[in-house]
C-alpha positions as CSV (number, residue, x, y, z in Angstrom):
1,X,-39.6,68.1,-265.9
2,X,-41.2,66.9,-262.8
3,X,-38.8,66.7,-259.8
4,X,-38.9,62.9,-258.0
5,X,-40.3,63.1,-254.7
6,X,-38.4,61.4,-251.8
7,X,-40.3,59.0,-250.0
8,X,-37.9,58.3,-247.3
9,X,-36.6,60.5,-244.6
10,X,-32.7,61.4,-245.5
11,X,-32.0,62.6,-241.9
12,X,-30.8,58.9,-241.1
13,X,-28.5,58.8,-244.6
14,X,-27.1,62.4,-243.3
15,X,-26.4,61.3,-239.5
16,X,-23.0,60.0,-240.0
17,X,-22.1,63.4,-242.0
18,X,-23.4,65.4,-239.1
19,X,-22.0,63.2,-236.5
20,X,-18.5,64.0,-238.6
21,X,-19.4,67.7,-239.0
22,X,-19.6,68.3,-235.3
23,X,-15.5,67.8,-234.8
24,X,-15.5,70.7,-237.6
25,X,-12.8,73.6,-236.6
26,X,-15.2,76.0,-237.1
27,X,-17.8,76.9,-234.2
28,X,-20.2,78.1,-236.6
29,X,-20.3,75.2,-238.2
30,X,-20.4,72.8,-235.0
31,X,-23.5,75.0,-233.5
32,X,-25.4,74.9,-236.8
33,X,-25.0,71.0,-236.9
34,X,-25.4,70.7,-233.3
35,X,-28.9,72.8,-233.7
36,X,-30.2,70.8,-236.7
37,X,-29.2,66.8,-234.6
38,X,-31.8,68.8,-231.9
39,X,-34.3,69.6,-234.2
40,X,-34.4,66.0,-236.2
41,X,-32.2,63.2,-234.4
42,X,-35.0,60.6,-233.6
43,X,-32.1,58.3,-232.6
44,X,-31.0,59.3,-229.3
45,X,-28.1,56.6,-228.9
46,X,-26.3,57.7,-232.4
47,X,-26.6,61.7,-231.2
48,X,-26.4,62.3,-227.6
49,X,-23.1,61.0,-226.5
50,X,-21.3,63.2,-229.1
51,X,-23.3,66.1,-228.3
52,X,-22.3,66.2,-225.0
53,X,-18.7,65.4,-225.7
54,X,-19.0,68.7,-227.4
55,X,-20.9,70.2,-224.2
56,X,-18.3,69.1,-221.7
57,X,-15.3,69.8,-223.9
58,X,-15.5,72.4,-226.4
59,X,-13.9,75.9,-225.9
60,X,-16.8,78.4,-227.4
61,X,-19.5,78.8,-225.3
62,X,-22.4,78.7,-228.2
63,X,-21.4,75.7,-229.5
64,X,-21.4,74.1,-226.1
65,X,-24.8,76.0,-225.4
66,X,-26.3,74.9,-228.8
67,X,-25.0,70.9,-227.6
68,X,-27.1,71.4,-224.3
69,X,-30.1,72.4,-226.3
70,X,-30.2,69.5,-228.4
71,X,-29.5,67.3,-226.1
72,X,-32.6,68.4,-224.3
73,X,-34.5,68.5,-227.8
74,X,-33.9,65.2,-228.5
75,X,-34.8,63.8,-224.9
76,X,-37.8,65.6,-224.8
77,X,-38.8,64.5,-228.0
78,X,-38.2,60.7,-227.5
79,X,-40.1,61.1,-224.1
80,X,-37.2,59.7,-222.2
81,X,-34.0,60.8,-220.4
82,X,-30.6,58.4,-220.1
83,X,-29.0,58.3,-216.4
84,X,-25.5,59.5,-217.9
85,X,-27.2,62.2,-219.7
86,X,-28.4,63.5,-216.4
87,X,-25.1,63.2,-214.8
88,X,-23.3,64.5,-216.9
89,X,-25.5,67.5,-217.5
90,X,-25.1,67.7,-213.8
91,X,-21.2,68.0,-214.6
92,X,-21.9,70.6,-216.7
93,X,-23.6,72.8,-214.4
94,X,-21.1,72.1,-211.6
95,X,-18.2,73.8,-214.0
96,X,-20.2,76.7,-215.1
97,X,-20.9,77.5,-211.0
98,X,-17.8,77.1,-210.0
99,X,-16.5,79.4,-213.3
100,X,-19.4,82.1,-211.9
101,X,-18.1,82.0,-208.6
102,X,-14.9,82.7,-209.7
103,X,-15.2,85.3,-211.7
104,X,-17.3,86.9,-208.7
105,X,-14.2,87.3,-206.3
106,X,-11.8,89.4,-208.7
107,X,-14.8,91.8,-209.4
């Protein structure tokens, strides 16, 4: 028995799942999902926001690393970049200084 083939591309029919999946408890789970939106989200406005909800807010580092990534995945793929993506990447690397600074003056 011959297997159908698809002739459509399920990422779109998936994208509320993963959208879902990225509020998961487990870290492992967001990062995997998180990875894969980078790799195949064509739809910058149904993926980025949420990815960098999870950037600015998450408590493991990977998974907020693994956010970042796609983010920039996804950008560079689509050939463009939003103005609150920017800024709040910008956010982003303001907390992680300020954290490295800090950890610099107990040492």
């Amino acid at each position: 028995m011959e297997l159908p083939i698809l002739r459509t591309d399920p990422f779109p029919l998936a994208l509320p799942t993963l959208i879902l999946l990225l509020k998961d408890q487990s870290a492992l789970t967001q990062s995997l999902v998180a990875e894969t939106l980078g790799v195949y989200c064509a739809d910058p406005d149904a993926c980025i926001a949420t990815l960098l909800e999870l950037a600015l807010a998450d408590p493991d580092l990977v998974v907020r690393s693994q956010a970042i990534k796609a983010v920039g995945r996804i950008q560079a793929r689509v050939g463009r970049t939003n103005p609150k993506t920017k800024s709040v990447l910008e956010e982003i690397s303001r907390c992680r200084q300020k954290v490295s600074s800090s950890e610099g003056v107990g040492s």
